[in-house]
BARO-115029 format. One line per 5 residues: number of its first residue (from 1); their letters; for each residue x, y, z of C-alpha. Coordinates in pm, 1 decimal. Example, Ala and Ser with C-alpha at 12.3 -4.5 7.8 and 13.67 -1.06 7.14 Angstrom:
<rs>
1 = AS = 1230.0/-450.0/780.0  1367.0/-106.0/714.0
</rs>
This chain:
<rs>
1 = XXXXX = 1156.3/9669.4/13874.0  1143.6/9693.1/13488.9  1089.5/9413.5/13252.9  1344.9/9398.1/12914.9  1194.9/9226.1/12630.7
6 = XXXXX = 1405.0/9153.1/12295.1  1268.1/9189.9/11990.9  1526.5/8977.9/11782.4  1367.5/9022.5/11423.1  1393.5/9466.7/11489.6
11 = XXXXX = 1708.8/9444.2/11670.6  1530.4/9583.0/11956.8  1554.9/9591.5/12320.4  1252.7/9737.5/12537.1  1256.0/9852.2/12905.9
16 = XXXXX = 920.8/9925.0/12988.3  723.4/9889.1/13352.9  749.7/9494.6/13529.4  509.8/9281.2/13355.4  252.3/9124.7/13519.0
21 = XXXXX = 253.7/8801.9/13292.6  595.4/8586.1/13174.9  674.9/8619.9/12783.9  895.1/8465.4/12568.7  1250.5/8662.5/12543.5
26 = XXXXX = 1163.4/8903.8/12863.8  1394.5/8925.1/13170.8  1284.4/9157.3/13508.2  1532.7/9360.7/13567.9  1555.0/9561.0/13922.7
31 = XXXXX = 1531.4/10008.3/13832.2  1947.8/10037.5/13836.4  2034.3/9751.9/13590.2  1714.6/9918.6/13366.8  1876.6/10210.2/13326.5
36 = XXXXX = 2200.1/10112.5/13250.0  2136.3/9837.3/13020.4  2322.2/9834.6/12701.4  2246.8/9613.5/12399.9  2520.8/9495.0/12120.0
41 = XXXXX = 2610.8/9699.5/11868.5  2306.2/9783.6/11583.2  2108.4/9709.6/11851.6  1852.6/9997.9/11931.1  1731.5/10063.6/12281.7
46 = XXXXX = 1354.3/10177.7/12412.1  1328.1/10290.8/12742.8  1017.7/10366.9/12913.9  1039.4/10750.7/13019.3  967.4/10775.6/13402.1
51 = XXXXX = 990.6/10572.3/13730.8  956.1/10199.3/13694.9  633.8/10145.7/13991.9  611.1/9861.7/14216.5  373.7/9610.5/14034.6
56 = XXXXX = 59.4/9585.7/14245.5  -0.1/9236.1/14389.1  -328.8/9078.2/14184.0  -566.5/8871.1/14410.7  -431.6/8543.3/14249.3
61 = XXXXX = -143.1/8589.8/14354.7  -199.7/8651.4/14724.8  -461.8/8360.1/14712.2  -125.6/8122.1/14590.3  40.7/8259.4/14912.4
66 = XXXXX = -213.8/8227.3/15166.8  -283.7/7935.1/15043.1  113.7/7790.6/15067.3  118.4/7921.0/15409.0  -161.5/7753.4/15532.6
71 = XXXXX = -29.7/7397.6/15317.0  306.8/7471.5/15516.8  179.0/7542.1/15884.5  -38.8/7220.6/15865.8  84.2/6970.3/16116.7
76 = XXXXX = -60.8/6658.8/15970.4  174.4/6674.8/15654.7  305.3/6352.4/15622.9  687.7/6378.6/15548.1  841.9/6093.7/15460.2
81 = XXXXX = 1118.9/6280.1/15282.2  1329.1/6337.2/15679.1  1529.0/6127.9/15793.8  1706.3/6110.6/16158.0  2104.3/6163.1/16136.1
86 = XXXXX = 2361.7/6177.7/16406.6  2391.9/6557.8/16410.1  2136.4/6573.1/16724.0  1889.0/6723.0/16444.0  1566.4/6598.7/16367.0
91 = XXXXX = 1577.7/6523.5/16004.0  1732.4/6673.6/15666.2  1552.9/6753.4/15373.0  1743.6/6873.5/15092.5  2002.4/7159.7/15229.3
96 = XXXXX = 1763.5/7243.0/15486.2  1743.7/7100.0/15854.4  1454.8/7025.5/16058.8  1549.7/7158.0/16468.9  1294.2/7039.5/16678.0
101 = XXX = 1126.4/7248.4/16880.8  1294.1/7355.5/17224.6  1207.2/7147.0/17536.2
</rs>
């Protein structure tokens, strides 16, 4: 994964390593697209020389997960979203379906 940021005023494109915080005019980009990116013409291009590395995970953001899983597998959720429909299926939420659990 690389990150591109534009730098409009320079005329610049840069392809460096996957950010680890959102900025204005920067796109993630997975390693192939990176390399072959092209920009318009007067445009100049700088590419980070090397591998682009896997970001490593920061503890926020495994905290945010845990913490969405356990939210998720809680049973006492009230869900007033579902509804009941004819298709034999629980409820509907959205494009998703609630099954129920087998018998």
């Amino acid at each position: 994964m690389a990150t591109l940021t534009y730098i409009y005023s320079d005329s610049t494109a840069v392809v460096g390593p996957l950010a680890a915080f959102a900025e204005p005019h920067s796109y993630d980009l997975c390693e192939a697209h990176a390399v072959r990116l092209t920009v318009p013409r007067g445009w100049e291009v700088v590419r980070h020389a090397g591998e682009f590395p896997a970001p490593l995970p920061h503890a926020d953001d495994l905290e945010a997960l845990a913490d969405a899983v356990r939210e998720a597998a809680r049973v006492d959720v009230p869900r007033p979203d579902l509804r009941s429909d004819d298709s034999g299926l629980t409820g509907r939420r959205g494009h998703l379906r609630v099954v129920p659990p087998p018998a």
